[in-house]
C-alpha positions as CSV (number, residue, x, y, z in Angstrom):
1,X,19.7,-59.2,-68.9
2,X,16.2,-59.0,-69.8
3,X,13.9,-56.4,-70.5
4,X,11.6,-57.3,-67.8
5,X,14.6,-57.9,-65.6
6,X,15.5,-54.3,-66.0
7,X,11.9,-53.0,-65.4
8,X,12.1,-54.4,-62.1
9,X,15.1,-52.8,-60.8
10,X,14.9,-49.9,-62.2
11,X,11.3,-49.6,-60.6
12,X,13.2,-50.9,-57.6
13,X,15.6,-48.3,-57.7
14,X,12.6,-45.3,-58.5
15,X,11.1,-46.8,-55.1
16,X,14.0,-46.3,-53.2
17,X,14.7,-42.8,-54.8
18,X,11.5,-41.8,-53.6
19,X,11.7,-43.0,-50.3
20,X,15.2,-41.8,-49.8
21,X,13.6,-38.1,-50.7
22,X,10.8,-38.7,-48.4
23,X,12.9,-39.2,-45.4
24,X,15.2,-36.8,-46.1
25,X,12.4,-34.3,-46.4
26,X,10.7,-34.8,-43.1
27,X,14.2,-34.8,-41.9
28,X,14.9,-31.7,-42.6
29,X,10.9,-30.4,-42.0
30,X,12.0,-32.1,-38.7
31,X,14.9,-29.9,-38.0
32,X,13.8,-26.6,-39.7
33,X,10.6,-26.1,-39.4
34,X,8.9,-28.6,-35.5
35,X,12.6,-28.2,-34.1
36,X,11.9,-25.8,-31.6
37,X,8.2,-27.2,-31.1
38,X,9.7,-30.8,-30.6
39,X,12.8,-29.1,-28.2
40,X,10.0,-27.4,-26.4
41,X,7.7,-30.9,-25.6
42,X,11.3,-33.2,-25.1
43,X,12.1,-30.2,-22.7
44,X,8.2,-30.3,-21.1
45,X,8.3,-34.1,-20.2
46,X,12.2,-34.2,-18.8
47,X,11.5,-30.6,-16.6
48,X,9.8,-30.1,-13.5
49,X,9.0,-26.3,-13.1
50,X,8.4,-23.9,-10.3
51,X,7.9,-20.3,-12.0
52,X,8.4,-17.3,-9.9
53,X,6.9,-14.7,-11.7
54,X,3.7,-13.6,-12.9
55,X,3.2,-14.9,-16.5
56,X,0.7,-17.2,-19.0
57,X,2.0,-20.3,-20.0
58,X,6.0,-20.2,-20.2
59,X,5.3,-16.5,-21.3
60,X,6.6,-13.8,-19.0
61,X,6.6,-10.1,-18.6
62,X,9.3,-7.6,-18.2
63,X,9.6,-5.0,-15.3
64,X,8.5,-1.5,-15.8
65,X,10.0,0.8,-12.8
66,X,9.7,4.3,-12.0
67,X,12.9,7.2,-12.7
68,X,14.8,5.3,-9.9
69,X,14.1,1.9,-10.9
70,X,11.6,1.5,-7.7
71,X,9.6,-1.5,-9.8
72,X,5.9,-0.7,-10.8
73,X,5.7,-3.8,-11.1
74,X,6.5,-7.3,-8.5
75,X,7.3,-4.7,-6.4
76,X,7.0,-6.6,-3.2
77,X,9.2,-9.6,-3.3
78,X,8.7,-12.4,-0.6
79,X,10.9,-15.3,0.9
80,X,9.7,-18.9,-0.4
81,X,10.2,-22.0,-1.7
82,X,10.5,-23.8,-4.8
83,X,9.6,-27.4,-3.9
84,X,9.6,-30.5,-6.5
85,X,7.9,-33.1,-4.3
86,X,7.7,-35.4,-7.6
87,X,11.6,-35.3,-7.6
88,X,11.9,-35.6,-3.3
89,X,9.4,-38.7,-3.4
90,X,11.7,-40.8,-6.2
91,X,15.0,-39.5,-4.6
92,X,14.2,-39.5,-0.5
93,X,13.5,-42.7,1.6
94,X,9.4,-42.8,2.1
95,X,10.3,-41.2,5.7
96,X,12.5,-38.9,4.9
97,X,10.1,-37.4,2.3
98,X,7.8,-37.4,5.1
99,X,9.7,-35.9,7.0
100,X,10.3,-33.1,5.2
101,X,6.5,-32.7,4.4
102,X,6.2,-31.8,8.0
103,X,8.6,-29.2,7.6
104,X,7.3,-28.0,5.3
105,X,3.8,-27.8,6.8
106,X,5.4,-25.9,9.8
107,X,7.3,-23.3,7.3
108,X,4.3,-22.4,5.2
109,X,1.3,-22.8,7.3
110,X,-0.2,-25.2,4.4
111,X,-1.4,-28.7,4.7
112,X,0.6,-31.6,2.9
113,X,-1.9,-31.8,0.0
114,X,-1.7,-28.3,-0.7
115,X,2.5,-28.2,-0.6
116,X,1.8,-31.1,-3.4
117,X,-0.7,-29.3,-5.2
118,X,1.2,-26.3,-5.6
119,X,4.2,-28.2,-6.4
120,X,2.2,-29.8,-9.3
121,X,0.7,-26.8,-10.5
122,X,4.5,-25.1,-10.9
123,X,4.1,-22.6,-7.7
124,X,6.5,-22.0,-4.9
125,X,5.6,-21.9,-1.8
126,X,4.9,-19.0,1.1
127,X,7.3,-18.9,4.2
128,X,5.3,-17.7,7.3
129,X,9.1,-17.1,9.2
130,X,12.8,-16.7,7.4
131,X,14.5,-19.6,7.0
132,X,17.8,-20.4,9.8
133,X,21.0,-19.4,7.9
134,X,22.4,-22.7,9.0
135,X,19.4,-25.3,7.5
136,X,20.7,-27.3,4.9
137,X,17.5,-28.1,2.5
138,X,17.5,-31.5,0.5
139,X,18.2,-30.6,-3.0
140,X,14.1,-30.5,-4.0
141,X,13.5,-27.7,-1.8
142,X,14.8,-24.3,-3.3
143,X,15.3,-20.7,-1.4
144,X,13.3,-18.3,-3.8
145,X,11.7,-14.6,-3.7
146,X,8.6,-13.6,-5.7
147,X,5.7,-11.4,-5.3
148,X,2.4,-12.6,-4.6
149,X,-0.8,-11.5,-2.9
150,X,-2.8,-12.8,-0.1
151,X,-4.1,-15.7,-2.1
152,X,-0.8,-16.3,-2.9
153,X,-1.5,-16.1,-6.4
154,X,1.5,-13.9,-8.9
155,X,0.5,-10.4,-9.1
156,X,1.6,-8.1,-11.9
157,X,1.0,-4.9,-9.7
158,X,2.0,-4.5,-6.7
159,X,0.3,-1.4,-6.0
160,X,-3.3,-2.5,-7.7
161,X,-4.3,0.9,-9.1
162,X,-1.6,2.6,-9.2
163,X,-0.9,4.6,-12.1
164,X,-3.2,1.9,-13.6
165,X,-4.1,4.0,-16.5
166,X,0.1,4.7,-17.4
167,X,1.2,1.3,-17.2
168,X,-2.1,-0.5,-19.2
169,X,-3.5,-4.0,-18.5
170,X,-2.1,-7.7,-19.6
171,X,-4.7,-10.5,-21.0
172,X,-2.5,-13.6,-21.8
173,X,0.5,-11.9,-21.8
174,X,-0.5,-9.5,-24.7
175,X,-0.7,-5.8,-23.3
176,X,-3.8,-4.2,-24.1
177,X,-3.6,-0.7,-22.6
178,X,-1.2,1.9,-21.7
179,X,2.7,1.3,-21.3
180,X,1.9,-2.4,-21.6
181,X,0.6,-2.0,-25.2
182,X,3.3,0.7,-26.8
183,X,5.7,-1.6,-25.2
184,X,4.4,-5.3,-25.8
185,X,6.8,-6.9,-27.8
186,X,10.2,-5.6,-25.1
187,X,8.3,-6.5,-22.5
188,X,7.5,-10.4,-23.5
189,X,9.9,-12.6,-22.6
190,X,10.4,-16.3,-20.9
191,X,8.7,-16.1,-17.6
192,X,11.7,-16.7,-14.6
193,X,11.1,-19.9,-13.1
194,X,13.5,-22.7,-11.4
195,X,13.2,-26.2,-13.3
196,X,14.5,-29.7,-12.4
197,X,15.6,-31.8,-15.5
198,X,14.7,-35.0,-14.5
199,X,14.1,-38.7,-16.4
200,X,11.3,-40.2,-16.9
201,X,10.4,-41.4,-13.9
202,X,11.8,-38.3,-11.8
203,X,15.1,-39.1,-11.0
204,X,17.6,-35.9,-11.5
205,X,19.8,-35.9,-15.0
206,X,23.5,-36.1,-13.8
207,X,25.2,-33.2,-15.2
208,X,21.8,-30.9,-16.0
209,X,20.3,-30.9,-12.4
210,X,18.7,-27.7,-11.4
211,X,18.5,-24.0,-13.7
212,X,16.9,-20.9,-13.4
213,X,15.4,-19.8,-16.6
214,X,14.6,-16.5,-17.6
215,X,16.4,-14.8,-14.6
216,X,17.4,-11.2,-16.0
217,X,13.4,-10.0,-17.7
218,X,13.4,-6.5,-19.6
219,X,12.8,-3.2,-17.7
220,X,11.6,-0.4,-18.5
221,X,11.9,2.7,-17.0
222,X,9.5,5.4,-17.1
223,X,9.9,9.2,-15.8
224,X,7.2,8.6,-13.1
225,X,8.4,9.1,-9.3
226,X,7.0,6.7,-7.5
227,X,6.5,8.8,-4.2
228,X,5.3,11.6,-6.0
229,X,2.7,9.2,-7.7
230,X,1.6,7.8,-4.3
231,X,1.3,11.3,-2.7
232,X,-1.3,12.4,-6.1
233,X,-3.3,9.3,-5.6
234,X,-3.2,9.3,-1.9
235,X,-4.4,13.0,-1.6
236,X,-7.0,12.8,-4.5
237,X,-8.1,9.9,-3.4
238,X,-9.0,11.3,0.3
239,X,-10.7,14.5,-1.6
240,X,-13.0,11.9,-3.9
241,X,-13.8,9.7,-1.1
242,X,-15.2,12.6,1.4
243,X,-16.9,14.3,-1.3
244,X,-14.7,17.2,-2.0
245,X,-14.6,16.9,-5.5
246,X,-16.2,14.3,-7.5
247,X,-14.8,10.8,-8.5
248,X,-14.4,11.7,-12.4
249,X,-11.2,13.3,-13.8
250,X,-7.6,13.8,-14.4
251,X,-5.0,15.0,-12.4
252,X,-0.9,14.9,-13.4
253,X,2.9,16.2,-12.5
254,X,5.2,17.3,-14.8
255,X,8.6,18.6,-14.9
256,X,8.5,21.7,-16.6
257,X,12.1,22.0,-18.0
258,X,12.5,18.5,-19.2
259,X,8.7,17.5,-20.2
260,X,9.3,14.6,-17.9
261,X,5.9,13.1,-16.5
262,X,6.2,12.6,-12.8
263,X,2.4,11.5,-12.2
264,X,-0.3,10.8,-13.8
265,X,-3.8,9.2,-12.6
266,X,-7.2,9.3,-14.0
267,X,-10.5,8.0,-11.9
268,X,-12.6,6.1,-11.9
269,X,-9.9,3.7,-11.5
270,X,-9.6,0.5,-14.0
271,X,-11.6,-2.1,-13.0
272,X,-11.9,-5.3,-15.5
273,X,-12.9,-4.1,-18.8
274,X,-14.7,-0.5,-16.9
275,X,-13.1,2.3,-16.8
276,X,-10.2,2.3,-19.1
277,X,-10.6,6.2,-20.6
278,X,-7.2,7.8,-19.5
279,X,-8.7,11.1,-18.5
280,X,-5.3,13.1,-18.5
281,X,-4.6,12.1,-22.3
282,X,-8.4,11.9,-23.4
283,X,-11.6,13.3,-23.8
284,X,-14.0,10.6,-21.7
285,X,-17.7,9.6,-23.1
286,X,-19.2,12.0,-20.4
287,X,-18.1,14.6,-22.2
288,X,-18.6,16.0,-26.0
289,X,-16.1,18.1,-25.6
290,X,-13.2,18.9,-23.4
291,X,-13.0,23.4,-23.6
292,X,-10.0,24.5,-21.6
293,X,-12.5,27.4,-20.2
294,X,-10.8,30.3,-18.2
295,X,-7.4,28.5,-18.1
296,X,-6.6,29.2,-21.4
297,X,-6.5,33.0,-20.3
298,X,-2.8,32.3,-19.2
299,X,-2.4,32.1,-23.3
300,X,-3.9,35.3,-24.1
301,X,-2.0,37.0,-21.4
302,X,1.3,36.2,-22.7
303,X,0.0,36.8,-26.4
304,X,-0.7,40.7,-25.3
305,X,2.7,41.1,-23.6
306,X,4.5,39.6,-26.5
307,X,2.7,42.0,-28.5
308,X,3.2,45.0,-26.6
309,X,4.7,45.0,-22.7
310,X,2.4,48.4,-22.3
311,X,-0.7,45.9,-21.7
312,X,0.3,45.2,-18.8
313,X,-1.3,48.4,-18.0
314,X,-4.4,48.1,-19.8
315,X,-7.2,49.0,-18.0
316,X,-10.7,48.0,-19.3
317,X,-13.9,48.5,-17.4
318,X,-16.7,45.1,-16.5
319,X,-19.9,46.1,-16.0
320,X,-20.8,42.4,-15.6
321,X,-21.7,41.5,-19.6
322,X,-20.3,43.0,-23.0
323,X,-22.4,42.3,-26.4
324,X,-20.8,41.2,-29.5
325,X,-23.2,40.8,-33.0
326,X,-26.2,38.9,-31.4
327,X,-24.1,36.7,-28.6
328,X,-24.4,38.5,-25.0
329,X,-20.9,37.2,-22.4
330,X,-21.7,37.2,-18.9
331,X,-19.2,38.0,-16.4
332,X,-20.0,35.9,-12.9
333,X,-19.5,39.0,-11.0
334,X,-19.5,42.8,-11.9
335,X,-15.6,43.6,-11.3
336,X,-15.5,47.1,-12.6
337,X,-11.6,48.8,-13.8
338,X,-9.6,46.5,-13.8
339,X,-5.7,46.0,-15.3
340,X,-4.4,42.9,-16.8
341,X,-3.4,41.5,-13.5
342,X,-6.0,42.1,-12.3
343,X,-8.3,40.4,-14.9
344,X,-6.6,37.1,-14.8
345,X,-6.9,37.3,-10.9
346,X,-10.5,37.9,-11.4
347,X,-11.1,35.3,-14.6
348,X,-13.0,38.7,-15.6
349,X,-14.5,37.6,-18.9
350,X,-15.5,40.9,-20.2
351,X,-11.8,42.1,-20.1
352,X,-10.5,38.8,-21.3
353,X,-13.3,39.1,-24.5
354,X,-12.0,42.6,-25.0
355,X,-8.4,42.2,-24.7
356,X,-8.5,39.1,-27.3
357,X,-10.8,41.2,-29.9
358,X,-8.2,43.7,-29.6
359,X,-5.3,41.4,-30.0
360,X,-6.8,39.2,-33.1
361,X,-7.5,35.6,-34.1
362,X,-4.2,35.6,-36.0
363,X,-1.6,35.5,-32.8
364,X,-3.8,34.0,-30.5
365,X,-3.7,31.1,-33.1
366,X,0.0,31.3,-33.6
367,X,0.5,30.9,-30.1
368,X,-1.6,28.2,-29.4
369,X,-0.2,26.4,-32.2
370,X,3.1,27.0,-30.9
371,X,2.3,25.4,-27.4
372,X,1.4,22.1,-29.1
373,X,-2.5,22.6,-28.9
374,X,-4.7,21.1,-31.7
375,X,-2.2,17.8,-32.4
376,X,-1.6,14.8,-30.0
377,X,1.4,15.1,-27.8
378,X,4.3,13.2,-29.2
379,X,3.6,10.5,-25.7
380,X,4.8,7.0,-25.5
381,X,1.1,5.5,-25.0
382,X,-0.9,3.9,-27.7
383,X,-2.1,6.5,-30.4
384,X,-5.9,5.6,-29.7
385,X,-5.3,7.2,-26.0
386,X,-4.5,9.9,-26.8
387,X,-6.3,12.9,-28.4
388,X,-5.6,15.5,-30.3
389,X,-7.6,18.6,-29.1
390,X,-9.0,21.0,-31.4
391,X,-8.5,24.3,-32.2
392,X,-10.9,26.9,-34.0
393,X,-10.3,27.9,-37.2
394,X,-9.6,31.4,-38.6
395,X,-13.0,31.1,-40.0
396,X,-14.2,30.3,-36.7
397,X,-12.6,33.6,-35.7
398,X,-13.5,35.6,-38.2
399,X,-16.2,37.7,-35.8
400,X,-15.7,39.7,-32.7
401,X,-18.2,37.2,-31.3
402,X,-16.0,34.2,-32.5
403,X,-12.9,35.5,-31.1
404,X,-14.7,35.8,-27.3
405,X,-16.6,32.3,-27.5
406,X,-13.9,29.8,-29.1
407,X,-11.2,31.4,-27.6
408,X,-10.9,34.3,-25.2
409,X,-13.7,32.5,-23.2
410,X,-12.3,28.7,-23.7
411,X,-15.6,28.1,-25.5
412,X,-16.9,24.9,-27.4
413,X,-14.6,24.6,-30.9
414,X,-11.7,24.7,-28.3
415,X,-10.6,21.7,-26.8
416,X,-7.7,20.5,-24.6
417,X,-6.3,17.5,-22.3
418,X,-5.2,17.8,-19.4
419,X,-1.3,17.6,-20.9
420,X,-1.9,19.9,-23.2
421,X,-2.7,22.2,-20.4
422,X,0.6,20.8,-18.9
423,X,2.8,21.8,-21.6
424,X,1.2,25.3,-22.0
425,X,1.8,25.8,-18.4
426,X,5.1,24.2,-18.4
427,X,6.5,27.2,-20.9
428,X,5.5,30.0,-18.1
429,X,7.0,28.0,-15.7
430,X,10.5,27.4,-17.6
431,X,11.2,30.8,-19.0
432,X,9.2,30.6,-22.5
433,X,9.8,27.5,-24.2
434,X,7.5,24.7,-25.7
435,X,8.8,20.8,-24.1
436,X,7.9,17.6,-25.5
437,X,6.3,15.5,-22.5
438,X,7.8,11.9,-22.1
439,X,6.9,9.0,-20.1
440,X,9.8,6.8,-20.6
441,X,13.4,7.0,-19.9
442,X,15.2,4.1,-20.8
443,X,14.9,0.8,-21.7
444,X,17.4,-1.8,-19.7
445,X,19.6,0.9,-18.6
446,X,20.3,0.5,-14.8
447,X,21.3,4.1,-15.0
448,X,19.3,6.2,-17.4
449,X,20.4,8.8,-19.2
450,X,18.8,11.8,-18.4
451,X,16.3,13.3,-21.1
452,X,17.2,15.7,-23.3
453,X,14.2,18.1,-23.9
454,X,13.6,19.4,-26.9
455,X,12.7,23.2,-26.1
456,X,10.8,25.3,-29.2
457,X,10.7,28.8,-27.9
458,X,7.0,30.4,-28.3
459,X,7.4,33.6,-26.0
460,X,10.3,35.8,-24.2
461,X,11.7,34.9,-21.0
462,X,10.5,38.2,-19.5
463,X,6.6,37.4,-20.7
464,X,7.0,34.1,-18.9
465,X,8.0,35.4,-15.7
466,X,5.5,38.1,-15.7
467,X,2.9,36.1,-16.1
468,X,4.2,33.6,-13.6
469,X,4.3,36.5,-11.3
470,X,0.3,37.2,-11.8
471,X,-0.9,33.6,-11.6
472,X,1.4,33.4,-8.1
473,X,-0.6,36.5,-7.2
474,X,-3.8,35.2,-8.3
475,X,-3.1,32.0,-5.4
476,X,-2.6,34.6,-2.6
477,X,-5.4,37.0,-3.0
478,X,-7.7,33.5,-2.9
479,X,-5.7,32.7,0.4
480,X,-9.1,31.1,2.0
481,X,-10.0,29.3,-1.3
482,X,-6.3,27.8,-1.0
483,X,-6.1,27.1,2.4
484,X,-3.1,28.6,2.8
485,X,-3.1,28.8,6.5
486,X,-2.9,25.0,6.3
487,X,-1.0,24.4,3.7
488,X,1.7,27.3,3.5
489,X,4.3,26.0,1.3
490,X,1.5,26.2,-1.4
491,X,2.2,30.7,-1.4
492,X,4.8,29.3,-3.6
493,X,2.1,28.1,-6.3
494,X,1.5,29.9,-9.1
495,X,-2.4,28.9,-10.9
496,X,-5.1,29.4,-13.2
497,X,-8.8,27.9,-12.6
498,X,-11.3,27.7,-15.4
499,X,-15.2,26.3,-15.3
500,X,-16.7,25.4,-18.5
501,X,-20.2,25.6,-19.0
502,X,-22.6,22.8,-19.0
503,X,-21.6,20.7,-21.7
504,X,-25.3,18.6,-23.5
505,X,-25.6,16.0,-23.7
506,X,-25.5,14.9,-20.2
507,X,-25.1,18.3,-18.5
508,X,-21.9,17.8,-17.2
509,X,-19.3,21.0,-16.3
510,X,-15.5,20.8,-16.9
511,X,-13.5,22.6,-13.9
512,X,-9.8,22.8,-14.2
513,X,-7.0,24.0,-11.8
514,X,-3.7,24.3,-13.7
515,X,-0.4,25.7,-12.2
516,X,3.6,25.1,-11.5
517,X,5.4,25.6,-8.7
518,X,7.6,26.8,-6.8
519,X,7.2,29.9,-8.7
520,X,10.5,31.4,-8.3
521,X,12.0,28.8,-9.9
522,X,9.4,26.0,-11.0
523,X,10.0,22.7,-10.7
524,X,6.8,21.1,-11.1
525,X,3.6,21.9,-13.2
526,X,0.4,20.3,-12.1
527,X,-3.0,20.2,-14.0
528,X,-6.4,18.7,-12.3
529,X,-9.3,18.8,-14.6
530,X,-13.1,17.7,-12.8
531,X,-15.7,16.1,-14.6
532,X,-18.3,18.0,-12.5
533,X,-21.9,15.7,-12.8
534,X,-25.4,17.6,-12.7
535,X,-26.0,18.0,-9.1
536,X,-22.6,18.1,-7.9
537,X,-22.1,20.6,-5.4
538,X,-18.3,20.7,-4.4
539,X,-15.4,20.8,-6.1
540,X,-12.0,22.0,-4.3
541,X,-10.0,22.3,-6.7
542,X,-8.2,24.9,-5.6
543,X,-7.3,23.2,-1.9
544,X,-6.6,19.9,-3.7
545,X,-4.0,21.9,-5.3
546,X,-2.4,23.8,-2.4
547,X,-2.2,20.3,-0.5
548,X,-0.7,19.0,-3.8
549,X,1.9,21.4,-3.7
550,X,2.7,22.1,0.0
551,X,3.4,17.8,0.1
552,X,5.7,17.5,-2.2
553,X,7.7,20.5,-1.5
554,X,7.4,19.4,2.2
555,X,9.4,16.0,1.5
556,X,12.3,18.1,-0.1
């Protein structure tokens, strides 16, 4: 054989080598790397789809329910259809799909193009009266539930604003806020739908037919209880909408010996991209700061009887204002002798700036430190919602007149959210002890395990139940404030108000009303905190809060 001969073949040979390779490898970039893009378009062109669930796209969303696995979410399902009208106008005689399109007309109250329409665009249809259990439905018309709203469009939440601020918002099918963020990737999945596998030109595929896809979506279940959630809303709502208090703030439920949240709303409500500062977790841009004011009084009460029981009896004297260094504290009344009882019935703040000068910066820290305050509560919300607070310093307390502004007084280097406030009233309710708050329970569990709290003791049993005992008496000598007359399941309340002062720039007031109840043995701790505008004249806080508690006891 020739030279040249063996050129050509073996050129020949190289040729087909490197073919051969090249196959192979988009072969295999065929099956490893576009399989489940190619699957995915093959799958597109031989389906016909009728989704029944909110979603973007083939992307769905789990279910987030409350402690009894009511939903949160597609809580409302309807009777409908599922109609392929591209599969009952190949497989039905021209009259017959006629026919049927009549029917249809008559079930849904739509016109024949929009039954088509719908059907193109992958969306069941609305059933104005329940089907006859007898009818027998050609094959392209499927029985199906789903929740949609009066423009028959999916809805994530049935209940629009409701606990808008817990759960988050969606865009796309990516959570953006709230229990839809900390929970985005559990909650995607493939949105349920009913799908036809059909040829190319319609006709069913023996053998494949008709699946639902996507059936059984995640849930997750939080602590929230639904009715309590609707009676907060329901009963704030009536309060901001006759002007009783104003339409800014926080207001939440928590179960004092688990940590449990039962409810938890912020206003203004979310609306688009407005609104979406989570008031019970964090400080809002009306606001520099968030001063827990007089509430934080309950703290330095238990702080003295830890110390020594014998304060109890303590008797100072208000003369309306005491002077420390160069700072002058005004009381808002001149209440005379009074004991501690008395004071934190009164919110005196000349006994309150005496007592905490006496006691020292050194407990009162420890004790505030041991109730969580100053670090973000270990939550299951996205870190950037919730704050931290702030606590002064030792240095900041290193004057008489430092002790009575940053912290006797709630004052300005002092700063807590509405949970925190929770969680330090949640350890007077349940005997002493510090609980972690949680929001969620389980995740796919039809029956979740109940919550184990994680209890850090910070004060005797004894302290908390005085103290209880004071903030229940402090409720019934404000009987007319309380409206207890109206409301008398509320003499089992147990609270502390506190009103900051105005707070530049913007000249707003913080007003809080913080308590548990029933007192004898809590069950519920509920904190409302007011973003009180310049000019704002009402704010009953302390009615909101009987009503609050007389509601839900009521229902028991």
């Amino acid at each position: 054989m020739s030279a040249e001969r063996r050129k050509r073949i073996t050129a020949l040979m190289l040729c087909f080598l490197v073919t051969s390779l090249i196959l192979i490898f988009r072969l295999a970039w065929l099956q490893l790397v576009q399989a489940k893009e190619l699957a995915q378009i093959a799958t597109y062109h031989h389906t016909r789809t009728v989704f029944l669930d909110w979603g973007h796209g083939n992307s769905g969303r789990g279910q987030i329910t409350d402690r009894n696995l009511a939903p949160l979410t597609g809580a409302q399902p309807r009777s409908g259809l599922a109609v392929f009208t591209q599969v009952g106008r190949v497989e039905e005689t021209e009259a017959d799909f006629n026919s049927w399109l009549n029917w249809l007309e008559s079930r849904t109250g739509l016109d024949t193009e929009t039954i088509i329409e719908r059907s193109r665009n992958r969306q069941p249809l609305p059933l104005v009266a329940p089907l006859a259990p007898q009818i027998e439905l050609p094959h392209w018309i499927k029985p199906v539930t789903w929740d949609w709203d009066d423009e028959l469009n999916f809805r994530r939440y049935t209940y629009t604003s409701l606990a808008c601020h817990v759960l988050g918002i969606v865009n796309d099918n990516a959570g953006l806020l709230g229990l839809e963020k900390s929970f985005d990737s559990f909650l995607s999945c493939q949105r349920p739908a009913v799908a036809a596998f059909v040829t190319a030109g319609n006709q069913l595929i023996p053998g494949l037919g008709y699946r639902e896809i996507g059936a059984e979506p995640p849930v997750l279940v939080t602590t929230l209880d639904l009715e309590i959630q609707r009676i907060v809303e329901s009963v704030w709502n009536q309060y901001i909408d006759t002007g009783r208090v104003p339409p800014t703030g926080a207001l939440l439920v928590l179960d004092p010996n688990t940590g449990e949240i039962l409810a938890m709303a912020s206003r203004p409500e979310i609306i688009g991209a407005e609104h979406h500062y989570n008031r019970a977790v964090r400080k809002s841009p009306n606001v520099p700061v968030l001063p827990p004011a007089s509430v934080i009084k309950t703290l330095t009460a238990a702080v003295a009887l830890e110390q020594d029981i014998n304060y109890l009896q303590a008797r100072y004297t208000c003369t309306g204002s005491i002077t420390y260094g160069a700072n002058s504290f005004e009381c808002h009344q001149v209440h005379g002798e009074l004991d501690l009882a008395g004071a934190l019935s009164h919110s005196c703040n000349v006994y309150f700036a005496k007592l905490a000068v006496e006691l020292g910066a050194e407990d009162l820290l420890k004790m505030a430190e041991g109730m969580g305050l100053g670090e973000p509560p270990p939550i299951e919300l996205p870190s950037f919602e919730v704050d931290a607070g702030q606590l002064p310093t030792l240095a900041d307390l290193s004057t008489e007149s430092g002790v009575v502004n940053h912290f006797a007084l709630g004052g300005n280097k002092f700063e807590t959210t509405p949970l925190q406030v929770a969680v330090m009233m949640a350890a007077v309710a349940n005997g002493g002890y510090r609980v972690e708050p949680s929001l969620v329970l389980a995740l796919d569990d039809e029956k979740p395990t109940p919550v184990t709290p994680r209890w850090t003791r910070v004060f005797t049993s004894s302290t908390a139940r005085t103290v209880a005992q004071m903030l229940n008496q402090a409720v019934l000598n404000r009987e007319n404030l309380y409206n207890l007359t109206a409301w008398p399941r509320a003499r089992e309340l147990a609270a502390k108000t506190g009103t900051s002062d105005r707070l530049q720039p913007g000249n707003y007031e913080i007003r809080w009303n913080a308590g548990f109840f029933p007192v004898d043995s809590p069950r519920y701790v509920v904190v409302y905190m007011a973003e009180v505008p310049p000019g704002w004249l009402s704010v009953q806080r302390e009615r909101l809060l009987a009503e609050l508690a007389h509601t839900i006891l009521a229902r028991e």
